[in-house]
N, C-alpha and C positions, 0 to 999 in steps of 0.2 A: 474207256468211256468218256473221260473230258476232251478227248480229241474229236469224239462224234459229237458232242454234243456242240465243239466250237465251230465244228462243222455244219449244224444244223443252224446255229444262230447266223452265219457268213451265207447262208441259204436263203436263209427268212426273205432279207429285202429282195430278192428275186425272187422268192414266190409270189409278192405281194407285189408284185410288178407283172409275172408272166397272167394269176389273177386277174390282175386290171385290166390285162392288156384282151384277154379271155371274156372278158366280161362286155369289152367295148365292142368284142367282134360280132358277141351273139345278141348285143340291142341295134347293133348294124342291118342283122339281117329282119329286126322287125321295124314296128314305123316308127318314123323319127319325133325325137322331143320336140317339144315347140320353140321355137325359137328363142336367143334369150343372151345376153351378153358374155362374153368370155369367161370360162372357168379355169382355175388353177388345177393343177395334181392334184388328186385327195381331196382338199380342198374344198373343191366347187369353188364359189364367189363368197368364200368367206371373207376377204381383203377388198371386194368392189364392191360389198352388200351394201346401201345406202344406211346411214343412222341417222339422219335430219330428213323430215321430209319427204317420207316414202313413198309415199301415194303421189308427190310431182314427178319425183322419178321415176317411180313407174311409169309416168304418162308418159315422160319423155322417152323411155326406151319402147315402147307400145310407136310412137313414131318414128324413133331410129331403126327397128327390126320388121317397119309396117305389118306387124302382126298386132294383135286385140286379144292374145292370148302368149304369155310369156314361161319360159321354164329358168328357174334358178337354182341351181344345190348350193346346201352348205353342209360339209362335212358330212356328203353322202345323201342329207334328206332333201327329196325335190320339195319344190316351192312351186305353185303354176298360182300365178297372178291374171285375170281376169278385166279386162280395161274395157268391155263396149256391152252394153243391153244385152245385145245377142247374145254371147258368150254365157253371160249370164243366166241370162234366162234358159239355154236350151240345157246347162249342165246343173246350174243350184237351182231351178225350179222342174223341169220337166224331168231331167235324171235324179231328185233329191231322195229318192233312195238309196244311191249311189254318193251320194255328198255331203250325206246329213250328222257324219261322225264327228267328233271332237279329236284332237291329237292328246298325247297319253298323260303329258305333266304329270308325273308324280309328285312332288313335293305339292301343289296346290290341289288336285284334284282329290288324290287317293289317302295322302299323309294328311290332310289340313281337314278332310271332310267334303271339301265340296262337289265332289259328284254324288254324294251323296244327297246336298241341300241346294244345290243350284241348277236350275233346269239346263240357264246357259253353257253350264261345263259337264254337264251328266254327258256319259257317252247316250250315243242310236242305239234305241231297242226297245222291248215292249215296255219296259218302265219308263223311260222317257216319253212314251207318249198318251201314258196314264195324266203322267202331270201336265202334260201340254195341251191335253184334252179339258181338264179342270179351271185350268186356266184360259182357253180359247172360249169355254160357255159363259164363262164369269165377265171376260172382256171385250166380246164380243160388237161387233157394232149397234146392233138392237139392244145391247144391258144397259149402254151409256146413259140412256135416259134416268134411270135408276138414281146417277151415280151427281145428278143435278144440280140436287142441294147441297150437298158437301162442293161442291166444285164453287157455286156461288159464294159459298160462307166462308170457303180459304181464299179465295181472289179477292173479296171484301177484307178481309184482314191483311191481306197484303198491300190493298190503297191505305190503307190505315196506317200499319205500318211504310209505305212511302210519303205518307203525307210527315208524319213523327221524325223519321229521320231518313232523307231522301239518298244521302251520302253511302249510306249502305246499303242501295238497292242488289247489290251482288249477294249481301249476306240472305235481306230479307228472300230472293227468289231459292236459295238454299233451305232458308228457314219452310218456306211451301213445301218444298218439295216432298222434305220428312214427314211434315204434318197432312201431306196428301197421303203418300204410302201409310201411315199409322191410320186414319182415319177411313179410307176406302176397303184396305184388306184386314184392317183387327179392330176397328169403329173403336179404335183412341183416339181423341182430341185433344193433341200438344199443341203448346203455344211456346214451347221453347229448344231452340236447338240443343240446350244443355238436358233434356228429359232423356231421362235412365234409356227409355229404349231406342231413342237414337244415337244415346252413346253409346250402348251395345254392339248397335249395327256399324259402328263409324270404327269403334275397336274393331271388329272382327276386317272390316274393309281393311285395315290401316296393314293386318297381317298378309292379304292379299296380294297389297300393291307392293309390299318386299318382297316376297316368297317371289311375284310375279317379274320379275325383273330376270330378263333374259342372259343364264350361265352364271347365276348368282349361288346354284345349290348343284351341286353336281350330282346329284340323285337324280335328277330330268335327264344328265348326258347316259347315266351309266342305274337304270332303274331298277335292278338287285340290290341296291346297297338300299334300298328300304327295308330288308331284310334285315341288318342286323340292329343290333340290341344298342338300347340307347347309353348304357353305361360304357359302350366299346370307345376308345378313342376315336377324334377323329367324326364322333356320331354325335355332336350339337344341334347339327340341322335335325333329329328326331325327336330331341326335347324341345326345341321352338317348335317344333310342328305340332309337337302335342300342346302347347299352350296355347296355338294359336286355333287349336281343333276345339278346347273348350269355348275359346272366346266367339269361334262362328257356332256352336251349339246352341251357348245361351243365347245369343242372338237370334235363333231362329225360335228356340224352342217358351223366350221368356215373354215378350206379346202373345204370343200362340197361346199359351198356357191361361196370361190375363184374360183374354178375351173368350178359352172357355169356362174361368170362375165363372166371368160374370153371365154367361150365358146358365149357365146353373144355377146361379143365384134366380134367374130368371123363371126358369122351369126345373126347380129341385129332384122330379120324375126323370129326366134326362139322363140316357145311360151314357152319355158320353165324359161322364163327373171323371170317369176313369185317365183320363188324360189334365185334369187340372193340377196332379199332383209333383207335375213334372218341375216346377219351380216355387221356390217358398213366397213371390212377391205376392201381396196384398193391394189389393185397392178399393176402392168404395168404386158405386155407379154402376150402370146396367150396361148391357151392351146393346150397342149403335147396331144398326144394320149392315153388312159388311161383308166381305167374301168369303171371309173364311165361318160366320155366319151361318150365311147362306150355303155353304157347301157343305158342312156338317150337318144342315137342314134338308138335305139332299134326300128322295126317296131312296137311294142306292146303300147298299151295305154298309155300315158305320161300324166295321169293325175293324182291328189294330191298324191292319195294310192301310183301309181306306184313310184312315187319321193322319196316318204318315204324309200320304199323298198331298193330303191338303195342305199340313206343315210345311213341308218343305217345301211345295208350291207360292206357298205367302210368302218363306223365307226368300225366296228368289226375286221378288218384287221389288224389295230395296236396294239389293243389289245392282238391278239393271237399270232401275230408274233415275235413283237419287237423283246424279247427273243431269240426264237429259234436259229437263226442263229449267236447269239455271244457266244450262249451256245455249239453250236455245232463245230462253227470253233475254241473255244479255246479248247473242249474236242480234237478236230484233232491235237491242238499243243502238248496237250501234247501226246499224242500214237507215234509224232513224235520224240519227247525225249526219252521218255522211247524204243523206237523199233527202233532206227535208220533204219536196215535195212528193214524195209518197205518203208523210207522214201527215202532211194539210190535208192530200188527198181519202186520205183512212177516216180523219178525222169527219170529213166532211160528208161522208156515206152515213157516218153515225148520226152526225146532228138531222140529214133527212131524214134518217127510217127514223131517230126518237121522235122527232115532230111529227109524223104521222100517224104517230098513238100517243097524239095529244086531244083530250077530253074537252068540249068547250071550246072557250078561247084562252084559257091557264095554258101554260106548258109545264107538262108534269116531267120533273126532272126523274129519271130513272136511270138508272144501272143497265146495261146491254146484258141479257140470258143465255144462257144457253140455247134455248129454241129459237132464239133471234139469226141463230145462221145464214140459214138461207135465204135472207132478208139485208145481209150483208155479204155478199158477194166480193168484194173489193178486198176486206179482210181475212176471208177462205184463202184467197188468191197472197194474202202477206203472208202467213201461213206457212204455206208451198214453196211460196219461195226465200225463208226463210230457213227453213230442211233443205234446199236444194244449193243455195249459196255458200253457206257454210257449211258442209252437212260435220254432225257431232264425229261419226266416226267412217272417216275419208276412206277406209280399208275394209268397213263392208260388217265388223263383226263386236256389236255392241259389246263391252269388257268392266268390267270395276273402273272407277276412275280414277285419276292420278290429280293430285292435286298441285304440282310446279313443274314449270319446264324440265327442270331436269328429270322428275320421276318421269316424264310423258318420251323424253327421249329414249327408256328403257324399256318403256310398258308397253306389252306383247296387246294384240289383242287375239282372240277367242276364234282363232278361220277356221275353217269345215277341214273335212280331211276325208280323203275317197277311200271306200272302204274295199274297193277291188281294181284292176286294170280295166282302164277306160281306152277309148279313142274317139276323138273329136276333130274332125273337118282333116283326117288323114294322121293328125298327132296324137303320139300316145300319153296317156297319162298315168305313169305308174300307181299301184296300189300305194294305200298309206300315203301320199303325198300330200301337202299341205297346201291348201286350196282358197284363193284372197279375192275379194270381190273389191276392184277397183273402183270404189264407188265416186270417188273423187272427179274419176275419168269419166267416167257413166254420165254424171251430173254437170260436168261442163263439157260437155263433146260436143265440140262447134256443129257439127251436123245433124246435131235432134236441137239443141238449145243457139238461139240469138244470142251472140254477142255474152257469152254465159258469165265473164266474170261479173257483170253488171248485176245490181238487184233489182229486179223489172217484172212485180208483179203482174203486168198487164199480159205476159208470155202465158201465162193460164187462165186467159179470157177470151171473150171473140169465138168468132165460128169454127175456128183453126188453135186451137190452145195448144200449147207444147206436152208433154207427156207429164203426168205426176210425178214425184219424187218419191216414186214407191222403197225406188233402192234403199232410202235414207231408214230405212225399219229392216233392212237385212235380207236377205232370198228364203224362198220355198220354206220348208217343213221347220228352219230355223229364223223365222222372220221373227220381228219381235211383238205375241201375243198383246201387248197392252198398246198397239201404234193406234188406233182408236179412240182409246183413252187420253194419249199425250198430246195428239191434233186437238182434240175438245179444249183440252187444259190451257193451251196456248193461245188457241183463236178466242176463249173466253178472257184470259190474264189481257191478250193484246186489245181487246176492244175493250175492257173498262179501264188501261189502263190511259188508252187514248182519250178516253170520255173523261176522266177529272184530270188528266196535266196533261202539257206540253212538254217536249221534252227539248233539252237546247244542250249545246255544250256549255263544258262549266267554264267560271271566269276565276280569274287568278286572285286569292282569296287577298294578297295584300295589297294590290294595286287597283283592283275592281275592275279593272280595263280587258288585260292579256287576256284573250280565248284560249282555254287549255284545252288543245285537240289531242284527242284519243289516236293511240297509235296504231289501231286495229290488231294488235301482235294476239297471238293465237298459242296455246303450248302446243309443243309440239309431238310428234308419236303419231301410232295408229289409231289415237282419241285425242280431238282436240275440243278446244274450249277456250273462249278470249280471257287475256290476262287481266285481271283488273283495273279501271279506265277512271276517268271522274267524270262526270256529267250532271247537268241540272233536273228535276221535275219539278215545273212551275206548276201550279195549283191552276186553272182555266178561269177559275172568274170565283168569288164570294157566293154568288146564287148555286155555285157546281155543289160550294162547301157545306150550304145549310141543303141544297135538296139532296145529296147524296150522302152525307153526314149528318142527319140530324139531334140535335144535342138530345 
């Protein structure tokens, strides 16, 4: 018996070769991969996969292989990366039945909780589109109106706070962003980054962004060993999982819970009392109007499943959001530096249209609205190209975000994955494959965009406008529900913030002379977001300060 068995082991490596070789003859005789740079043995492009920068090199191999559609392995799993409109649109929108899964991540999806509370990592199927239905009525483009006054009253606290201390415009757009999410889906109104429930949400992120680091747990390579038992050696990564499974609970489950005391407090009748019990926090004050409100307000069934639904639908908001928008209004600071005159130019649409809702012969100093959009046309148009320049996530698949270069160098994001064998323009694309929208490539493809690295709001104006920057909110069935809401958020923060300052580079604090130019650096990964910079907000004039401030 140990002679057959040395026997079997001196076999192994040739079976695992006559296999391979077995394997390569019968995907010979169907259609071929798509094109895609050299693969190793076994391998794939585990040794040439890019780690800096992925979404340039993908652009560049999309021109080395003149395809617009690419195939990569690594260690057996394909990759098809997606580099032109087309491509995109004919396989993640028109086939998004076909493309609309998540890939399996154990350790953060299934161990941590989140396909249970995150829409964006929930697998395709009918529960996924319970929640994404809940969420598309709530964020809808006709609800924004709704969503008015909160919008006006956080972008007002924001000039307040950049008038107070201008030096940390990075933290204060951070500081919105939580006090938007808290405010719009559970009508809390923080005023401070240190409030319990964004530290919640910022703990449970913090679990994410480690768990989420690509070959850090090897439960993702090998996803039976979430089977065993946490006391087994060897088994740590089960006990962080479970800690970090409470810390995204409470985070989803402890606003959620505030926000239906207080709605009880409101209507003591309310059978929905039965979910407040879910956390011990207390607080005084009614509740704000707000989505998860309003969808517990819902004529539809308000029973356990329904509650769930909305729960975790709210919990997904902060997750997706946070981000965006501090990423988006520092990318607008800086194209203001680097392009001055776009920014005279913004500026100067605003002062007509305020002047022509002037009363008399006063000029009444006001704050730019919400409704004033389509009234400013110039700054729609900064907007667009402001998602389109930088976009936040070059690779197509809004994720957590990372907060330093170096996490951003590891941090995966979230790409579709086909749920059966496809073919496209003659090439196959295997089942289960992992599926990237080159959105990077999308948005500066010299052939649909002018001279794209430029920031040149004027490309979406005129009789001939360039195409919108839809990519920059993700494809088909996985697009991101609240891009409606985050356009609003920006084109309002952008035009008042243009209306009280100017914005300049900074000068060097001990010489008062040296111009300290911003380096434009970005982290890097499949999310990006500028590093932090310095720059000035000069205040416009004294009369800006008493009519838009008044004591």
């Amino acid at each position: 018996m140990p002679s057959a068995a040395l026997a079997v082991l001196a076999l192994l490596p040739l079976l695992l070769v006559a296999y391979s070789v077995s394997r390569r003859r019968r995907r010979r005789q169907r259609n071929p991969l798509p094109p895609g740079p050299p693969k190793w043995f076994l391998v794939g492009n585990l040794f040439n996969m890019p780690t800096a920068r992925q979404y340039e090199v993908f652009t560049h191999w999309t021109r080395v292989y003149n395809s617009d559609i690419l195939h990569l392995s690594v260690a057996g799993k394909s990759i098809i990366v997606l580099s032109s409109a087309a491509a995109a649109h004919e396989l993640l929108e028109k086939r998004s039945g076909m493309y609309s899964d998540r890939p399996r991540m154990p350790m953060v999806r299934e161990l941590m909780g989140w396909e249970e509370h995150s829409l964006g990592l929930m697998g395709y199927g009918p529960r996924w589109l319970l929640h994404r239905k809940v969420l598309q009525t709530a964020f809808n483009k006709g609800a924004i109106p709704t969503y008015n006054p909160s919008l006006s009253s956080l972008t007002e606290r924001l000039l307040r706070d950049l008038l107070r201390d201008p030096a940390a415009f990075m933290d204060h757009f951070k500081k919105m962003s939580g006090a938007l999410v808290m405010l719009l889906v559970y009508g809390l109104d923080v005023n401070s980054a240190a409030d319990p429930y964004i530290h919640a949400n910022e703990a449970a992120l913090e679990g994410i962004i480690t768990a989420g680091v690509a070959g850090r747990y090897l439960v993702d390579a090998i996803p039976v060993l979430k089977y065993i038992p946490e006391w087994f050696p060897g088994a740590g990564f089960k006990r962080q999982a479970r800690i970090w499974r409470e810390a995204t609970k409470h985070a989803v489950e402890a606003p959620f819970a505030e926000t239906c005391r207080r709605m009880e407090s409101s209507n003591p009748s309310s059978s929905r009392s039965l979910v407040v019990n879910l956390t011990s926090i207390q607080a005084e004050g009614t509740c704000n109007p707000c989505f998860v409100s309003s969808a517990l307000e819902d004529p539809s069934p308000t029973d356990l499943a329904q509650i769930e639904i909305v729960k975790n639908s709210a919990g997904s908001v902060y997750t997706a959001s946070v981000d965006t928008l501090r990423s988006a209004l520092s990318t607008f600071v800086l194209a203001m530096l680097a392009y001055p005159e776009v920014q005279h130019r913004t500026y100067a649409e605003i002062s007509r249209f305020l002047q022509t809702q002037e009363e008399g012969e006063e000029l009444i100093f006001r704050l730019p609205r919400p409704e004033d959009e389509l009234g400013l046309p110039y700054i729609g148009a900064v907007v667009k190209e402001v998602l389109r320049w930088r976009n936040i996530t070059p690779l197509g698949s809004p994720r957590p975000r990372c907060d330093s270069p170096a996490e951003g160098l590891t941090r995966p994001a979230i790409p579709h994955c086909v749920s059966e064998e496809d073919v496209y323009r003659g090439y196959r694309i295997p089942k289960g494959a992992v599926v990237l929208g080159n959105v990077w490539a999308i948005l500066h493809d010299e052939t649909v965009y002018s001279n794209p690295d430029a920031f040149n709001p004027d490309r979406f104006l005129g009789d001939t406008p360039e195409p919108d920057p839809d990519a920059a909110f993700g494809f088909g069935r996985r697009a991101c529900p609240g891009q409606h809401l985050a356009k609003s958020i920006i084109f309002l923060s952008i035009a008042r913030i243009l209306a009280v300052f100017e914005i300049h580079k900074a000068i060097d604090a001990e010489d008062g002379v040296v111009v300290v130019e911003p380096s434009g650096a970005y982290s890097d990964g499949l999310s990006v977001s500028p590093l932090p910079f310095k720059c000035a907000f000069q205040l416009r004039s004294e009369e800006v300060l008493e009519g838009f401030f008044p004591k």
